[in-house]
Structures are given as C-alpha cells and as structure tokens.
C-alpha positions, 0 to 999 in steps of 0.5 A: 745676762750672766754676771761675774762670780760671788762668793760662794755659800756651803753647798758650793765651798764646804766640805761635803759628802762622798759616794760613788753614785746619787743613789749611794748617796741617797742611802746615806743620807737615809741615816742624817742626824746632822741637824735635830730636823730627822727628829720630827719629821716623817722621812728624808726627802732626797733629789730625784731625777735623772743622773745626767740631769743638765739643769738641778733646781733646788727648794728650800725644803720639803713641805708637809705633802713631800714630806709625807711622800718622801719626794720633793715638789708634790704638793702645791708649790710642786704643781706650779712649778710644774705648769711654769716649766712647762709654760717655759718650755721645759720638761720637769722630767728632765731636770733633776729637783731637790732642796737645800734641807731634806727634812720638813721643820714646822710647827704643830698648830693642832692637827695641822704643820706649818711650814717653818723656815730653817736657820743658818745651822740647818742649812750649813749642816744639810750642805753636805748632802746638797753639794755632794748631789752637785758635784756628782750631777755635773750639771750646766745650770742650777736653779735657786728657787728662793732665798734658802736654796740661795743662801746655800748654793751662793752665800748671804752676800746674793739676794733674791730681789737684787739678782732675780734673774741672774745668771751667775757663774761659780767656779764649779763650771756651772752657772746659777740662775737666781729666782722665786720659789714656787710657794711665793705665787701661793701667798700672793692674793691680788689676782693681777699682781699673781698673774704678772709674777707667774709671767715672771717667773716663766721668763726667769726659768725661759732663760734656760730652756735650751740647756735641758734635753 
C-alpha cells in the first residue's frame, strides 16, 4: 500500500544537473570529477533505457562487469534482475535502469576488484547527475533497489527492511517502490531461504507491473 511522503534525500532535494535531454546529459556527465571515484575506475556508467521510460530502477552502483562494459546491470546482479522482472511481468527493455553512483569504487585484491560501498560524500555528490535523470524522465515509479539507491533518492530516515515493499509518495509526483538489490540473492547460500527471497522479490517488482508499457 503507498504510504505518506518521508523526507527526501539529495537526489530528490538537492540542486542537480542541467541539460536539455538524457543524452546531453550523458555527455556531461563523460567529463564528472565530482568525487575521486573517475580516478579509478575504467569509464562512466551512465541510465539507459527509453526516454519515455514510465518505471526508472535504480542500483547502487556499477560492478566490476559494467564497469568494464559501461552499461549497468550486465553482470550477474543484472541477470537476476532480468529473470525476476520477467517473472513479475515486466519487460526490462521498458524501463529505464541507472545507479545512484556511476563509477565502480572497489578494492584491488590481486588481479581481482571487489565490490566496495560508496560513502555518503560519494552519493551526495553523484546526485546531481541521478536527480538530473529523474526530473527529465518524468517517470510514475521509481525503484530503490538497495540501501544506497534509497539513501539517495529518500534520505537515511527510510530503510530497506522497515519499508521494503512500500510504495512512498514524493513531491516529485511519483511514487518509490522500496526493495532489495539483486546482488542480495547472490550472497545468500541457503537454497530455500534464496528461493523465498527471490519470490519476494518478484512480488515487490509485481506491484508495478501495470505502469510499464
């Protein structure tokens, strides 16, 4: 059921960027040196997906496969989602997918990166691109997949496990359905508890199947 409004976090009350289109402001973005995160990684990772997209999720951030791509949800976090909106009815090709930071932050462990979570600065400073994104999508639903994206988009007073499956209206005239992250049914190991969560998951992304075209 929608609930009443929260307080809104930097993607959603900050000051943002300015374009007159998603792909002018993909290509500023190309030059971001908001945060030391460009240092390191390979390349930006910038949304994708139709300009008139009705749902936008959003992720936390690239992972070491989109990173390497330049596209978000490729990896293996990306093919789950993929089979869970499908399984909820949705196609992905409809929505329009991005995160809330756009370069991968990890730590080199050998020839391997692993996955490192950005802080506060990292998000608050990569909002400007994220709630540029929104405001020219105009979008009715928009997806917090994971603790991050929500920070972002709903502030730290919203919680993943207090509003999971919520829908929460925003000034903004959309609404934010609050979930998991895809990278969650990774890391868990019991088969059954995997296979409930993934149900639950489905359900949560159900909920909006009917907004997307």
């Amino acid at each position: 059921m929608p609930t009443e409004p929260v307080k809104l976090g930097p993607a959603l009350s900050g000051e943002h960027a300015d374009a007159p289109s998603i792909a002018a402001l993909r290509q500023q973005a190309e030059g971001c040196e908001r945060c030391d995160l460009y240092k390191y990684a390979t390349q930006l990772v910038f949304g994708e997906g139709p300009g008139k997209a009705r749902v936008v999720l959003v992720g936390e951030q690239p992972g070491d496969r989109e990173d390497l791509a330049g596209r978000p949800f490729v990896g293996p976090a990306g093919r789950i989602l993929d089979e869970c909106l499908h399984e909820a009815g949705i196609d992905r090709s409809s929505c329009y997918l991005t995160n809330a930071v756009k370069h991968f932050k990890f730590e080199q462990r050998g020839k391997r990166r692993l996955h490192s979570r950005p802080n506060a600065g990292e998000i608050q400073r990569c909002s400007w691109w994220l709630g540029a994104e929104l405001e020219k999508l105009h979008p009715e639903v928009v997806v917090a997949l994971g603790a991050t994206a929500l920070s972002s988009l709903l502030g730290r007073r919203a919680g993943v496990m207090k509003n999971r499956g919520d829908l929460i209206a925003t000034p903004t005239g959309y609404q934010v359905l609050v979930t998991i992250h895809p990278s969650y049914l990774l890391r868990i190991q019991n088969r059954d508890d995997a296979a409930a969560e993934r149900a639950r998951f489905v359900k949560d992304l159900a909920q909006i199947a009917g907004r997307v075209d």
